[in-house]
N, CA, C and O atoms as a GROMACS GRO file, in nm:
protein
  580
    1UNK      N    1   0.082  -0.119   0.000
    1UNK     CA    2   0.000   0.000   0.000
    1UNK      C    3   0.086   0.126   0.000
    1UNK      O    4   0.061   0.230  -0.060
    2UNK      N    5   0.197   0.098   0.081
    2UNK     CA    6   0.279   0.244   0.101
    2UNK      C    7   0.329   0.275  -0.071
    2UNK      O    8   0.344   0.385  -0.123
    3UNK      N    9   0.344   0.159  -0.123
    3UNK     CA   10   0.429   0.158  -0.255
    3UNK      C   11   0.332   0.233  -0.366
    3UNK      O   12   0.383   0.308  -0.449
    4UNK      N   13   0.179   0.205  -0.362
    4UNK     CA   14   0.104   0.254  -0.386
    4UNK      C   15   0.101   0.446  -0.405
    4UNK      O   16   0.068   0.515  -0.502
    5UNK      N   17   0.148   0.481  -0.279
    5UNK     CA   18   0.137   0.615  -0.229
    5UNK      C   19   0.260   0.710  -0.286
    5UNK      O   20   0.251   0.813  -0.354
    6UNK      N   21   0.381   0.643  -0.238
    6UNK     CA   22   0.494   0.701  -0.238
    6UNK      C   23   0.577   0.646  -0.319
    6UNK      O   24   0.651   0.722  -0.382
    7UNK      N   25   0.588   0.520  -0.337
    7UNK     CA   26   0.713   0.450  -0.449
    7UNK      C   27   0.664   0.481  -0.590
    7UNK      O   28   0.571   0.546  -0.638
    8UNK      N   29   0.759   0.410  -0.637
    8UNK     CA   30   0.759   0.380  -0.812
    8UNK      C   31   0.639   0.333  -0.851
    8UNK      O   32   0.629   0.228  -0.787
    9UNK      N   33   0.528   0.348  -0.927
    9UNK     CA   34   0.401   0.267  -0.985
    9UNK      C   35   0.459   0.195  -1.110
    9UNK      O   36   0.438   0.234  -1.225
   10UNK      N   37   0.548   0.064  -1.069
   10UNK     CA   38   0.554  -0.030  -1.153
   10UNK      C   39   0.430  -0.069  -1.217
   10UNK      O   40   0.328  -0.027  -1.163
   11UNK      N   41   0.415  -0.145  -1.328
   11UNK     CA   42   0.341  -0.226  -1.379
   11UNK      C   43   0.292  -0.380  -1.320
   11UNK      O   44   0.199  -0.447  -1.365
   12UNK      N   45   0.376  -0.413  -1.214
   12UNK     CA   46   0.365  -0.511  -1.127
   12UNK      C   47   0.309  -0.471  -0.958
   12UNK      O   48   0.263  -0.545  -0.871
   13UNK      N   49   0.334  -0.338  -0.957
   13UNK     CA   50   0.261  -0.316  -0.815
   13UNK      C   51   0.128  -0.248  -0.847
   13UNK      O   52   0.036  -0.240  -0.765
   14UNK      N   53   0.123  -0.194  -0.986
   14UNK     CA   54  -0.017  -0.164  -1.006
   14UNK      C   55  -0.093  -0.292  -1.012
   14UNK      O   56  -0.207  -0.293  -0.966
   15UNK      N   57  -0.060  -0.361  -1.046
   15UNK     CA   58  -0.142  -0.521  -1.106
   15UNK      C   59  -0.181  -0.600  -1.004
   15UNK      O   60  -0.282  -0.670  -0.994
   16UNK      N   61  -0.046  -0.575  -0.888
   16UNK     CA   62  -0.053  -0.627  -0.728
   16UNK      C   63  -0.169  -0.557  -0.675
   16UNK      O   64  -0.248  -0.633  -0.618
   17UNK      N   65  -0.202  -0.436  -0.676
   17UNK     CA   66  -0.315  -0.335  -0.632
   17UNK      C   67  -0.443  -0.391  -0.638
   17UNK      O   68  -0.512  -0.440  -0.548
   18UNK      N   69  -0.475  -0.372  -0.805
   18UNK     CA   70  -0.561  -0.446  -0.822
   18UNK      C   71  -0.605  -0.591  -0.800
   18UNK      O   72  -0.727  -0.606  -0.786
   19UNK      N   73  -0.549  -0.673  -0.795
   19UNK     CA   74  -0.610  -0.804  -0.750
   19UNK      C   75  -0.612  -0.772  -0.593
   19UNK      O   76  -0.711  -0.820  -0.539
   20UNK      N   77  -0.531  -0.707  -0.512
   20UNK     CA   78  -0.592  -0.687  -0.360
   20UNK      C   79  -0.690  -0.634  -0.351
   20UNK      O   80  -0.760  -0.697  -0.271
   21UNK      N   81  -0.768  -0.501  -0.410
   21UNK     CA   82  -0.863  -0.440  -0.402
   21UNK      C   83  -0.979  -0.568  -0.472
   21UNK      O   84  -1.079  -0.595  -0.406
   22UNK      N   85  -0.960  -0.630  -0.587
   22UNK     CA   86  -1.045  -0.692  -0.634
   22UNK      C   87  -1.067  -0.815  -0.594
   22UNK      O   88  -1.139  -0.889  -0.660
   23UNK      N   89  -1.006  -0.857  -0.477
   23UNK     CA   90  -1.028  -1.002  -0.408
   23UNK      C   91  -1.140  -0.915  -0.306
   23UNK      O   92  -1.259  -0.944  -0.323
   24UNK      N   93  -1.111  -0.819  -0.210
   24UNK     CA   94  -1.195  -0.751  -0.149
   24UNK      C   95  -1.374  -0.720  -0.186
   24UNK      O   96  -1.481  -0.733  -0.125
   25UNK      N   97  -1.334  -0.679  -0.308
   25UNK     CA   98  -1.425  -0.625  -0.356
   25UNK      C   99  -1.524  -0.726  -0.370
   25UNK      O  100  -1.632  -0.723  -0.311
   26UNK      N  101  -1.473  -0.855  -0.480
   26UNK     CA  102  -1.556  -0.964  -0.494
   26UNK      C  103  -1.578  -1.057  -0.419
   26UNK      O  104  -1.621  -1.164  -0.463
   27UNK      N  105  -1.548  -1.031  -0.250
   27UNK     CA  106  -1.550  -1.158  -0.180
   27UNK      C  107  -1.717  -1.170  -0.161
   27UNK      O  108  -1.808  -1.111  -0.219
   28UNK      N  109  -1.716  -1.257  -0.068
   28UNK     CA  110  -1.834  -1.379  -0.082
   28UNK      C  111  -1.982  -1.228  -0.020
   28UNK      O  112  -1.957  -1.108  -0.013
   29UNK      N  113  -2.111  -1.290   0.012
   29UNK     CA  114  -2.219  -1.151   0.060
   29UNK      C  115  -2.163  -1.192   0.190
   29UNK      O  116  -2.140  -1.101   0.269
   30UNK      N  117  -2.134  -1.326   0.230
   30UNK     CA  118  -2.177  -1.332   0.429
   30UNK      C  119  -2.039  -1.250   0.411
   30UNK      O  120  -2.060  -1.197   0.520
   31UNK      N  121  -1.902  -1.185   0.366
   31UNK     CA  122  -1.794  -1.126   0.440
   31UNK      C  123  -1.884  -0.990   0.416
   31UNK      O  124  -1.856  -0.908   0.504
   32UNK      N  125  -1.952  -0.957   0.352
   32UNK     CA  126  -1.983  -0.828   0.294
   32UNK      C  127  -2.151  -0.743   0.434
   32UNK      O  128  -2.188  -0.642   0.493
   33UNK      N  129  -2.184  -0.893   0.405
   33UNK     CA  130  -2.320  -0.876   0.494
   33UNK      C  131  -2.264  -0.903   0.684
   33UNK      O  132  -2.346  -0.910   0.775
   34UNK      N  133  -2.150  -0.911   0.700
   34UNK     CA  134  -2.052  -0.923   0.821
   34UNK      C  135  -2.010  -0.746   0.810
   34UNK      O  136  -2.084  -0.667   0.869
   35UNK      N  137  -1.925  -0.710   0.757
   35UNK     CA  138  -1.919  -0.518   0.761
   35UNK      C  139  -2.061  -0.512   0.799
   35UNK      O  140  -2.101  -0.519   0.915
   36UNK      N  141  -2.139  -0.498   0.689
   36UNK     CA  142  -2.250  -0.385   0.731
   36UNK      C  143  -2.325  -0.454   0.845
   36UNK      O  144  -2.407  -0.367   0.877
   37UNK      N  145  -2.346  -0.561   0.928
   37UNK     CA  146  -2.371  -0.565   0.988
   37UNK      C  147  -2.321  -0.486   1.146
   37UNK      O  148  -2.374  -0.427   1.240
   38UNK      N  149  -2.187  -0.529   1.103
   38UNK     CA  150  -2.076  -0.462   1.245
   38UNK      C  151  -2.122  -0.310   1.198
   38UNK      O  152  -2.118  -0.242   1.301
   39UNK      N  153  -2.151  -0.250   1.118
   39UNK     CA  154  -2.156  -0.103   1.118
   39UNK      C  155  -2.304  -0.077   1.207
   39UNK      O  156  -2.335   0.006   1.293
   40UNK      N  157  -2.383  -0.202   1.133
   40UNK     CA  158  -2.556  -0.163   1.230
   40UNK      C  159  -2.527  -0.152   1.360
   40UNK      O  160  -2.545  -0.053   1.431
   41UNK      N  161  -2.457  -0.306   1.403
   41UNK     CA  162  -2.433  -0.293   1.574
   41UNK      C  163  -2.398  -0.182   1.606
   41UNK      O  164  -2.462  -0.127   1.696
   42UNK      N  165  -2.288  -0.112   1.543
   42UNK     CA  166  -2.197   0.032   1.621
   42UNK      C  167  -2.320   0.108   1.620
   42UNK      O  168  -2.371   0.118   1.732
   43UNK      N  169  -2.380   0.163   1.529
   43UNK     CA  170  -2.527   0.256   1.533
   43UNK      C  171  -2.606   0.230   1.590
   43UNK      O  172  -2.668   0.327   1.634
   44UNK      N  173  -2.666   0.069   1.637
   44UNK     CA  174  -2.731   0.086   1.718
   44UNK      C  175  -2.684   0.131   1.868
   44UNK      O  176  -2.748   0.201   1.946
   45UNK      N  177  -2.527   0.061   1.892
   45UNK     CA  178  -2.494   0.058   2.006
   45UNK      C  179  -2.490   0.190   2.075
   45UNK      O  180  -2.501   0.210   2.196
   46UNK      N  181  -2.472   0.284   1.973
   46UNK     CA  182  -2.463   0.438   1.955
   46UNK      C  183  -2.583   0.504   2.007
   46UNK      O  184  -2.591   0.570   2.110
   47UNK      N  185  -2.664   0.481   1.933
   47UNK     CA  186  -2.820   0.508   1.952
   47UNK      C  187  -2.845   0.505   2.072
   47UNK      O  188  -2.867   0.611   2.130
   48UNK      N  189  -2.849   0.388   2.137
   48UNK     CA  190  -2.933   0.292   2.253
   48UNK      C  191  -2.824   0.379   2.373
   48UNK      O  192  -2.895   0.404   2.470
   49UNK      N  193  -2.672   0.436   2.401
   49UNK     CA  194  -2.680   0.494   2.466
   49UNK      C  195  -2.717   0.651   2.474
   49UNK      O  196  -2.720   0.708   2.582
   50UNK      N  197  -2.739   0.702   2.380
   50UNK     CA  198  -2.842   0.796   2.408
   50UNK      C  199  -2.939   0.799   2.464
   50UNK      O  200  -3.005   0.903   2.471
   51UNK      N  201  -2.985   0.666   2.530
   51UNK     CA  202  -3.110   0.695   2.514
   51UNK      C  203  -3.177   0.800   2.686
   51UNK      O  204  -3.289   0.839   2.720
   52UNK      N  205  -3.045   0.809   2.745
   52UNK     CA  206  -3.069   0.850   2.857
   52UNK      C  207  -2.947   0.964   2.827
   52UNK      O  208  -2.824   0.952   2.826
   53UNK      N  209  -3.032   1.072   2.802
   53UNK     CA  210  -2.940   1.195   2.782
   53UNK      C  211  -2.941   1.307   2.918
   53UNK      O  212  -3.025   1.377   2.974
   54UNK      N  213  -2.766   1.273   2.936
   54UNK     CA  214  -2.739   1.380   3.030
   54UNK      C  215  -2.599   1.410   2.968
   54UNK      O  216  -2.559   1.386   2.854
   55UNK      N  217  -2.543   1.462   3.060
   55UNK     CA  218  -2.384   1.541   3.022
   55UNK      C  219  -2.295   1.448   2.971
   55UNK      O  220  -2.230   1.473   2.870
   56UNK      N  221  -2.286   1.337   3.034
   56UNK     CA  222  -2.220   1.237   2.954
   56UNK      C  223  -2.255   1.190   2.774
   56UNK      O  224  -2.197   1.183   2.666
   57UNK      N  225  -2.367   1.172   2.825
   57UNK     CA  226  -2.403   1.084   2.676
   57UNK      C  227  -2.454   1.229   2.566
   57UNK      O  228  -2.521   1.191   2.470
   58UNK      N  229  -2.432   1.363   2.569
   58UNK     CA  230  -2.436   1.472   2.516
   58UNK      C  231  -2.349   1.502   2.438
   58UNK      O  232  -2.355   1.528   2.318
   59UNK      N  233  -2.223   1.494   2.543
   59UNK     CA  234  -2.108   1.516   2.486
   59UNK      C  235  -1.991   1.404   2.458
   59UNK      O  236  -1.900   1.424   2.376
   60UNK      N  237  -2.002   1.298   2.525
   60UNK     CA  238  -1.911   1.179   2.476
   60UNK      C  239  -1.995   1.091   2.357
   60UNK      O  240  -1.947   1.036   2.258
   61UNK      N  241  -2.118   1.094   2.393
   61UNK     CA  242  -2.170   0.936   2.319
   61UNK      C  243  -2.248   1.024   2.210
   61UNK      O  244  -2.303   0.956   2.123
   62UNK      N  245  -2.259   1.120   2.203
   62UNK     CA  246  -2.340   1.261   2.067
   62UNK      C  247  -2.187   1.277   1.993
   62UNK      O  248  -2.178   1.272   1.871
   63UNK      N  249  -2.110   1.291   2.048
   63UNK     CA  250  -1.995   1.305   1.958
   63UNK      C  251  -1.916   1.179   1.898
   63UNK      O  252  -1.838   1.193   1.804
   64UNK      N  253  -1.936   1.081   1.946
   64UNK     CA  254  -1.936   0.937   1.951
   64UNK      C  255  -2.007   0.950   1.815
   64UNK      O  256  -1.945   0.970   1.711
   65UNK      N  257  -2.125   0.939   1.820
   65UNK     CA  258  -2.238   0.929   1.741
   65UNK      C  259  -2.200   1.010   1.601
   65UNK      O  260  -2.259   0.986   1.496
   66UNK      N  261  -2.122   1.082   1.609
   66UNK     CA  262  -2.145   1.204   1.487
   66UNK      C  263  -1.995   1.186   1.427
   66UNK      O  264  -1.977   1.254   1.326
   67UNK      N  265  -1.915   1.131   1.456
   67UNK     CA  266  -1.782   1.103   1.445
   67UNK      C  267  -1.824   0.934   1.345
   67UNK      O  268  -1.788   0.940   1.227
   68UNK      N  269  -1.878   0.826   1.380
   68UNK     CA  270  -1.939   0.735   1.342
   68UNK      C  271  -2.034   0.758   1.225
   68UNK      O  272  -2.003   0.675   1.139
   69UNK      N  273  -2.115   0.819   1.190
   69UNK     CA  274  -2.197   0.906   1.119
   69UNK      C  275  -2.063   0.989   0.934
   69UNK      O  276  -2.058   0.968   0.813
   70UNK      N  277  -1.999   1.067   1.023
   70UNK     CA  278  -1.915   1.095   0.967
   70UNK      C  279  -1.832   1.013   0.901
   70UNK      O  280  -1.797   1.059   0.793
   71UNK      N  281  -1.768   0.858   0.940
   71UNK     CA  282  -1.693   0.749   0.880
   71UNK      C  283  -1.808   0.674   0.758
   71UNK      O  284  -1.791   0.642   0.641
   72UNK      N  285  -1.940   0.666   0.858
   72UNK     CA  286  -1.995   0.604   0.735
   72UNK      C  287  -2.041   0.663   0.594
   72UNK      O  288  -2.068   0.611   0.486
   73UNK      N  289  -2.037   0.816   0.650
   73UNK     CA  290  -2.053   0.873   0.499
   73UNK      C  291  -1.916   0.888   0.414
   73UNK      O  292  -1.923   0.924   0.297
   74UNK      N  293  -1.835   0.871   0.454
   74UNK     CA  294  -1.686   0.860   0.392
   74UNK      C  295  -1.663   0.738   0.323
   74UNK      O  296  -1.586   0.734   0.227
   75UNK      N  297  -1.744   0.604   0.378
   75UNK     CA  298  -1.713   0.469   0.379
   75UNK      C  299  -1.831   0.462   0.207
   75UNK      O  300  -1.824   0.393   0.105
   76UNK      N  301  -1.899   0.537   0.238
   76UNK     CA  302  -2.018   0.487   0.133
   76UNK      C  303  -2.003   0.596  -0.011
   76UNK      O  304  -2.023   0.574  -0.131
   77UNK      N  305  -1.968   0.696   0.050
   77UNK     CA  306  -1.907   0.837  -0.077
   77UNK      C  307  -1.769   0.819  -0.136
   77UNK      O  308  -1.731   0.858  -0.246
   78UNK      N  309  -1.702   0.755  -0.046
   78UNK     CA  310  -1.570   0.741  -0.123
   78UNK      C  311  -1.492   0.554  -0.142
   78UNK      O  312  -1.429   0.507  -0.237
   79UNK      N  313  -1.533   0.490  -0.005
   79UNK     CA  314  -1.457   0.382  -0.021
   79UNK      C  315  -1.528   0.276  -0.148
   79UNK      O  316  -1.461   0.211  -0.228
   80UNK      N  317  -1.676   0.280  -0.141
   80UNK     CA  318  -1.729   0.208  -0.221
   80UNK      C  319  -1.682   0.251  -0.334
   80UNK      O  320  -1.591   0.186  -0.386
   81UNK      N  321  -1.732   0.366  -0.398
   81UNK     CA  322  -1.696   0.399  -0.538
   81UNK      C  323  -1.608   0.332  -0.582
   81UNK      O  324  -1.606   0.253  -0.677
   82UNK      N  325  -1.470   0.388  -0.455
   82UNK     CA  326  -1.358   0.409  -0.523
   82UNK      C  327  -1.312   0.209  -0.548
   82UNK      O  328  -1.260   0.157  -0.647
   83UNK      N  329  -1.343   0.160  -0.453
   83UNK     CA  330  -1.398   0.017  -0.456
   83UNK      C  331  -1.379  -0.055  -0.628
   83UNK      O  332  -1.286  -0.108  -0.689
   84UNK      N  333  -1.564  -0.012  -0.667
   84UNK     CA  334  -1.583  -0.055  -0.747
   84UNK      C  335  -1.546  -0.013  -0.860
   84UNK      O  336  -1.591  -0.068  -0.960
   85UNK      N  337  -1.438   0.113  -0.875
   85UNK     CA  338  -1.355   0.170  -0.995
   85UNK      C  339  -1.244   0.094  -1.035
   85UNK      O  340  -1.204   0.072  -1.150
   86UNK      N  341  -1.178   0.038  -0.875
   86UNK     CA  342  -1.086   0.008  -0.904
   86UNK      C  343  -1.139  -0.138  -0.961
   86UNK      O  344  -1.109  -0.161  -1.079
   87UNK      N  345  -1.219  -0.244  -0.888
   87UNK     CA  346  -1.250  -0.378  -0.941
   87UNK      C  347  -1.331  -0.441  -1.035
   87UNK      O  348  -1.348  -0.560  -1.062
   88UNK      N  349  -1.411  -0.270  -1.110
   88UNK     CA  350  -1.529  -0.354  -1.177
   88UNK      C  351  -1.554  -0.210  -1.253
   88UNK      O  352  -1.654  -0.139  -1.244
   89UNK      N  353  -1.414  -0.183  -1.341
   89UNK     CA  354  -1.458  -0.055  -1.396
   89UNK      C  355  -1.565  -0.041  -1.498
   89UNK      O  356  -1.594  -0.138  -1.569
   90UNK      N  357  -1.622   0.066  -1.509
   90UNK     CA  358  -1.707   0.130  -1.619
   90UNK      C  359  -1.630   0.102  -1.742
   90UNK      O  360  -1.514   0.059  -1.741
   91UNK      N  361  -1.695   0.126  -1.840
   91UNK     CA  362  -1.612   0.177  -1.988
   91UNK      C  363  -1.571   0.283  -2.014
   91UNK      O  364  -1.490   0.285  -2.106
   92UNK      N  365  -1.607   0.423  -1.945
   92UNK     CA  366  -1.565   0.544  -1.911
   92UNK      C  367  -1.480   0.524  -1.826
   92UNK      O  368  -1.395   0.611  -1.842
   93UNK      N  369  -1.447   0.443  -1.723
   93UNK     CA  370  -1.346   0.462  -1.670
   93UNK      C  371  -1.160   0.441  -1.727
   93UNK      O  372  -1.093   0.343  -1.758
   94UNK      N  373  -1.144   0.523  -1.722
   94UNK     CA  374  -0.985   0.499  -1.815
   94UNK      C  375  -0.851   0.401  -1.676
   94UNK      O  376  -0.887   0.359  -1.566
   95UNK      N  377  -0.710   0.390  -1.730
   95UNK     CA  378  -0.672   0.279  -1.645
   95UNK      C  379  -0.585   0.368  -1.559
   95UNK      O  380  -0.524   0.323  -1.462
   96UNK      N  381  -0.578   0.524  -1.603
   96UNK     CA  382  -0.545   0.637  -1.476
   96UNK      C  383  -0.652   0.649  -1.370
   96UNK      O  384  -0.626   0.643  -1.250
   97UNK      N  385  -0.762   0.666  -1.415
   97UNK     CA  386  -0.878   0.633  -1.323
   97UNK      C  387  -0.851   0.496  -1.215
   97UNK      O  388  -0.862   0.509  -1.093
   98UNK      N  389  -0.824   0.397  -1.266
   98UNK     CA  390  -0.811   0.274  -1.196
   98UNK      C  391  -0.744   0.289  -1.086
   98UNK      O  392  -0.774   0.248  -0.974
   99UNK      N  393  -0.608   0.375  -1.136
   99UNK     CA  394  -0.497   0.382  -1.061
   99UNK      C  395  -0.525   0.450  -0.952
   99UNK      O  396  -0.508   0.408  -0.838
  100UNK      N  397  -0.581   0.588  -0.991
  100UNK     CA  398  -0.601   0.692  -0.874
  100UNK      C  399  -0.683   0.656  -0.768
  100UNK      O  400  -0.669   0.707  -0.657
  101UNK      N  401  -0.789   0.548  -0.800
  101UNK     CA  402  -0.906   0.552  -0.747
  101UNK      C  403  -0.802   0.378  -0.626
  101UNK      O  404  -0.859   0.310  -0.540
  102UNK      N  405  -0.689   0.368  -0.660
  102UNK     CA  406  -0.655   0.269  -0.624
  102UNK      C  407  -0.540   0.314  -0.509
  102UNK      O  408  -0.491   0.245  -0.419
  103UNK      N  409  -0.520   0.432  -0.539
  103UNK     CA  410  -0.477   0.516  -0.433
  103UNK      C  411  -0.524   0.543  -0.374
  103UNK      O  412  -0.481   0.508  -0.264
  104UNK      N  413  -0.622   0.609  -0.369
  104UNK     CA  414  -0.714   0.661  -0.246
  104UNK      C  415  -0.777   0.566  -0.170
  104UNK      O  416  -0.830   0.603  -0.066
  105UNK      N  417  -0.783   0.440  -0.205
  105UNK     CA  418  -0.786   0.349  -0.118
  105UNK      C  419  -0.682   0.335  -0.078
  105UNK      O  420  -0.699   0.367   0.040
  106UNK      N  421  -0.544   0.301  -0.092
  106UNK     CA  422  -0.464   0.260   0.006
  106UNK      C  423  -0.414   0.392   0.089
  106UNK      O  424  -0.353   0.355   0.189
  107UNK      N  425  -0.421   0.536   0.078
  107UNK     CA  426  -0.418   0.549   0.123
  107UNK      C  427  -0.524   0.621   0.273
  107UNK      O  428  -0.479   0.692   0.364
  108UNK      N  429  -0.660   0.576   0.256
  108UNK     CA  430  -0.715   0.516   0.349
  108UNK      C  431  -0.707   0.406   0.409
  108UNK      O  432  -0.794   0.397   0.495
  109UNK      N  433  -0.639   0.315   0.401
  109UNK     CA  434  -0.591   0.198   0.446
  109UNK      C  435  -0.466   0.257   0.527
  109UNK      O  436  -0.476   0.251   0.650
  110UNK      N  437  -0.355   0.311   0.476
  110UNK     CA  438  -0.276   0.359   0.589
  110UNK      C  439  -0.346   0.455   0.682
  110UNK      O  440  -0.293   0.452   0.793
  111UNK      N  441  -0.427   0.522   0.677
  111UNK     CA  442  -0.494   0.610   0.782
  111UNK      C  443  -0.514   0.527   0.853
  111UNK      O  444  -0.421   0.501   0.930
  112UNK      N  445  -0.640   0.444   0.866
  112UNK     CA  446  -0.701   0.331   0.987
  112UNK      C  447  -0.568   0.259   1.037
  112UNK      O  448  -0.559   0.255   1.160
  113UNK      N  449  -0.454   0.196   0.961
  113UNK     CA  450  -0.302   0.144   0.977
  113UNK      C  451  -0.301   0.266   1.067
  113UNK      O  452  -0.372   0.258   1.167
  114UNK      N  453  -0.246   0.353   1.052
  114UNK     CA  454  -0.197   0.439   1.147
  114UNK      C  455  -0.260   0.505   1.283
  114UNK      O  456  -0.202   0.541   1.386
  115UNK      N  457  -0.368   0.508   1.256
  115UNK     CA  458  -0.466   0.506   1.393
  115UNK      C  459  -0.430   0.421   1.474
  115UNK      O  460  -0.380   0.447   1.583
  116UNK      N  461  -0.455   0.277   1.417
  116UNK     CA  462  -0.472   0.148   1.477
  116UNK      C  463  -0.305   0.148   1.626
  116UNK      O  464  -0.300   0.126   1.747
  117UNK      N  465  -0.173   0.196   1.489
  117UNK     CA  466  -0.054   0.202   1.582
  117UNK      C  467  -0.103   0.291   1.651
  117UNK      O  468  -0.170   0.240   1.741
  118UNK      N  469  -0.103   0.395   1.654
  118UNK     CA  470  -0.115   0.514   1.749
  118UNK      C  471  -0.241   0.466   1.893
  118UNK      O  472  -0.231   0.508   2.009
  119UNK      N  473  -0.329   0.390   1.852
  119UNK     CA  474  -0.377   0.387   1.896
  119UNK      C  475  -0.326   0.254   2.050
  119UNK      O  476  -0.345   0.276   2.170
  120UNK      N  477  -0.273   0.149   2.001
  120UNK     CA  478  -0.164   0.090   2.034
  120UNK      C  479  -0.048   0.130   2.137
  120UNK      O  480   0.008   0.061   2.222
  121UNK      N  481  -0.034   0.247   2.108
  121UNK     CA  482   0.135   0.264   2.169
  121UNK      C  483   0.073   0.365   2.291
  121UNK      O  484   0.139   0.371   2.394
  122UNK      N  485  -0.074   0.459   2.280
  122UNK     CA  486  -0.091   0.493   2.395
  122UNK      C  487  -0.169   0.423   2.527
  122UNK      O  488  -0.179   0.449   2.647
  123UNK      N  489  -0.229   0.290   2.412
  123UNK     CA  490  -0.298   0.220   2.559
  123UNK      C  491  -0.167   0.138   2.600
  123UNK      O  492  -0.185   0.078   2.706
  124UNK      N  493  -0.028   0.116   2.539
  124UNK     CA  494   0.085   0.065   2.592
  124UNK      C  495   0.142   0.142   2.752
  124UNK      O  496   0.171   0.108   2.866
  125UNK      N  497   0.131   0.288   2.647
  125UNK     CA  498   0.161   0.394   2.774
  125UNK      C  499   0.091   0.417   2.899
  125UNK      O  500   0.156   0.422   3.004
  126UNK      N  501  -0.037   0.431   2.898
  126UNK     CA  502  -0.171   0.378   2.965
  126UNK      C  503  -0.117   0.268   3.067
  126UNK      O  504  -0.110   0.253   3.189
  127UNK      N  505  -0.095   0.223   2.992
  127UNK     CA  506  -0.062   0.037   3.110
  127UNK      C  507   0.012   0.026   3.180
  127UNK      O  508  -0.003  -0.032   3.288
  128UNK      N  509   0.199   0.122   3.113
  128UNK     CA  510   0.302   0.147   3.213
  128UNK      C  511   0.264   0.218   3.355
  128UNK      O  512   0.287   0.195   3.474
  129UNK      N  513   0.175   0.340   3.262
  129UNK     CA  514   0.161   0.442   3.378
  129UNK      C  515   0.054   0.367   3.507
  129UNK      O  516   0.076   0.367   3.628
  130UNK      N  517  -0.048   0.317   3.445
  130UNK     CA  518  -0.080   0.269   3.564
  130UNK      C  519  -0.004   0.171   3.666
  130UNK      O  520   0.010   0.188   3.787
  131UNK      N  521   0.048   0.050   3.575
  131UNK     CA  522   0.164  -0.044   3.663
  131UNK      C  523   0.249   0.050   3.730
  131UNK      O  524   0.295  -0.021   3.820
  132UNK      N  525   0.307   0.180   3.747
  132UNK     CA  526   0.368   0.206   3.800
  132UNK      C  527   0.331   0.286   3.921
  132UNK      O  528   0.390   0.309   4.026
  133UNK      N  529   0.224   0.317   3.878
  133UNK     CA  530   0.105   0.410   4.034
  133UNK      C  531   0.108   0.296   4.117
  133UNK      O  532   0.165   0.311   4.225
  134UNK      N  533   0.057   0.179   4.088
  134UNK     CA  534   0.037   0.018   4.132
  134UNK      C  535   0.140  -0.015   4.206
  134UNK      O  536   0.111  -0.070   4.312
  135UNK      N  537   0.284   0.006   4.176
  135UNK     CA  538   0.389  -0.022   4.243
  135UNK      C  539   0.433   0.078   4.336
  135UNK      O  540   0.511   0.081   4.431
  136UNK      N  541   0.400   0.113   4.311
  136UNK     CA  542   0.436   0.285   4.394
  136UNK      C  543   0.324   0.308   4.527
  136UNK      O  544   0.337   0.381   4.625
  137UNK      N  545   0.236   0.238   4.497
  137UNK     CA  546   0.091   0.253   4.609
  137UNK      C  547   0.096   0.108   4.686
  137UNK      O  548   0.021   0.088   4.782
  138UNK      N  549   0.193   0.005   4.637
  138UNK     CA  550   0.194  -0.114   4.700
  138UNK      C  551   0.323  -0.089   4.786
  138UNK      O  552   0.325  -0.112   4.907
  139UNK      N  553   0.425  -0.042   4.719
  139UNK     CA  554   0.554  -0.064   4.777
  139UNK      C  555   0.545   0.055   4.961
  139UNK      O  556   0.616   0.028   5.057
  140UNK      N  557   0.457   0.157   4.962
  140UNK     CA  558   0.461   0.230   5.103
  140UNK      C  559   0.356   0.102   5.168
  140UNK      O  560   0.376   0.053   5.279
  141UNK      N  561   0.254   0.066   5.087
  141UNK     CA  562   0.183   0.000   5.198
  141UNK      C  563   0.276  -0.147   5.280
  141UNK      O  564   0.271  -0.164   5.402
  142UNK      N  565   0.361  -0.247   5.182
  142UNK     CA  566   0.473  -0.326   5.232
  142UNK      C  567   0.558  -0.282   5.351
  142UNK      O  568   0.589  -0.348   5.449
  143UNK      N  569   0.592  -0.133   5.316
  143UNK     CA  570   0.686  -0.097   5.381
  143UNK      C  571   0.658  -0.062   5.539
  143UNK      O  572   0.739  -0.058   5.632
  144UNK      N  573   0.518  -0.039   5.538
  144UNK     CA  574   0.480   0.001   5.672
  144UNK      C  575   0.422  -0.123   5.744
  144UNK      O  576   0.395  -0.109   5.863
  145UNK      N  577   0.402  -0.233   5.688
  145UNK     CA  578   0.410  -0.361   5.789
  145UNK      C  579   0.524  -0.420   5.848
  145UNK      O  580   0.512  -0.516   5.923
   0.00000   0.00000   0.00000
């Protein structure tokens, strides 16, 4: 994918592109009817805590909500299209079209990639910091028996 973005567009990593996007694209309905299902759950799950609106669920689970909202219109305006440009072009579509539209998928694919690390390395940090409150709140209580 990075090669996609930033390297050389061989004739062999474009070709590599496409059959990744187009194994995706054409896989079976239950992988397909599996996404949109996991997207219903998140919306409903979304929904259903609203359903008791106070300061919390206003501002964490409304912004929750609208942030979610926001991915799926990105997911359906751009990933599909760009989806089915790359795996199941038109006759208007030309094979620069293919390409571009084969970019912008991967590089939405490194976005979520890069979330995913980031997202990673601070619940890592998260974990130190608490293990170390933990040791630090055990080691006076030891010490005073």
């Amino acid at each position: 994918m990075l090669t996609l973005l930033w390297g050389e567009l061989t004739p062999e990593v474009i070709e590599d592109g496409f059959q990744f996007y187009s194994i995706f694209y054409n896989s079976p309905p239950a992988i397909k009817s599996l996404i949109h299902g996991m997207i219903g759950v998140g919306f409903i799950g979304l929904l259903s805590k609203l359903h008791t609106w106070d300061d919390s669920a206003m501002f964490f689970d409304g912004s929750g909500l609208g942030v979610f909202v926001f991915a799926l219109c990105v997911y359906i305006t751009v990933i599909v299209p760009m989806l089915s440009t790359t795996a199941a072009p038109l006759a208007v579509d030309t094979h620069e079209d293919r390409v571009e539209a084969m970019r912008v998928l991967s590089a939405a694919n490194v976005i979520v990639i890069a979330g995913q690390a980031y997202a990673r390395r601070v619940e890592a940090r998260e974990k130190l910091t608490i293990e170390a409150q933990e040791k630090a709140t055990v080691t006076p209580e030891k010490k005073s028996q």
